[in-house]
C-alpha positions in Angstrom: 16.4 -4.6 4.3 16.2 -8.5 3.4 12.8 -7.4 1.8 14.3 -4.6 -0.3 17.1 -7.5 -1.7 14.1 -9.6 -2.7 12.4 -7.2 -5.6 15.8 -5.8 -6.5 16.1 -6.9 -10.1 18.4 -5.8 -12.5 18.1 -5.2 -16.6 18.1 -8.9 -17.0 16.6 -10.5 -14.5 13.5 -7.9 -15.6 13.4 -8.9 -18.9 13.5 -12.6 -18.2 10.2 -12.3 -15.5 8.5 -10.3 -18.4 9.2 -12.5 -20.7 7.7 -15.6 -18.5 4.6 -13.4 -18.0 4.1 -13.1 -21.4 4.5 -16.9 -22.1 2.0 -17.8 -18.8 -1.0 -14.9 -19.9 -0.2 -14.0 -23.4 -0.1 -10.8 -24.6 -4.3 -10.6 -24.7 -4.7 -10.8 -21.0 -1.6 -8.7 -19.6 -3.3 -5.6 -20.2 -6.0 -7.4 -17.8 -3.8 -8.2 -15.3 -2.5 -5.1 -15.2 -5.6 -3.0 -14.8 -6.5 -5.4 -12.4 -3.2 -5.2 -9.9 -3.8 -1.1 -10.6 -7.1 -1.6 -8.6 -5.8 -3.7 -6.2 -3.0 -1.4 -5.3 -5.5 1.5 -5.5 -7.6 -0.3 -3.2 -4.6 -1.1 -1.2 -3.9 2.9 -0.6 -7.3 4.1 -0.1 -8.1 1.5 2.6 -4.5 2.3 4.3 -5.0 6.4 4.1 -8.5 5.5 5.6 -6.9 3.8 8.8 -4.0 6.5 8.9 -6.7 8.9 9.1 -8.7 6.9 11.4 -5.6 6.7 13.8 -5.0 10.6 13.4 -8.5 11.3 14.6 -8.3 9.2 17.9 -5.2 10.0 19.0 -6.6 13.8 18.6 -9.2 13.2 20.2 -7.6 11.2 23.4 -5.2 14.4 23.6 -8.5 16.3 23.7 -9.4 14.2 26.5 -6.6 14.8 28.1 -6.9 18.5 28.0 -10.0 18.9 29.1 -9.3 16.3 32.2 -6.0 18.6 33.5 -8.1 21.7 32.8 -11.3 20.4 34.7 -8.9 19.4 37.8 -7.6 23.0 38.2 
């Protein structure tokens, strides 16, 4: 919850960060910087639905394991 609080900006507190962004890169390298946090973030999700799906497959296949264990002691 404290996170949420953190990156909850209003109207003006947005316009005031934007404003400082322009003033620190200019308006010539923000579309950089953009494109450049887009990867990064599409990066981000590609690498975490890699280990969800990574996760998904072992815990498969130790229920699997399990199955076949119970079954093999009958």
């Amino acid at each position: 919850m404290e996170i949420l609080l953190l990156f909850n900006f209003l109207g003006p507190e947005m316009i005031v960060v934007f404003f400082a962004i322009l003033l620190l890169f200019g308006g010539k390298k923000i579309p950089e910087l953009m494109r450049g946090l887009g990867k990064g973030i599409k990066e981000f999700n590609d690498a975490r639905s890699s280990i969800e799906t990574e996760l998904k497959e072992g815990i498969r296949d130790a229920e699997r394991k399990k199955i076949e264990e119970k079954k093999a002691e009958e």
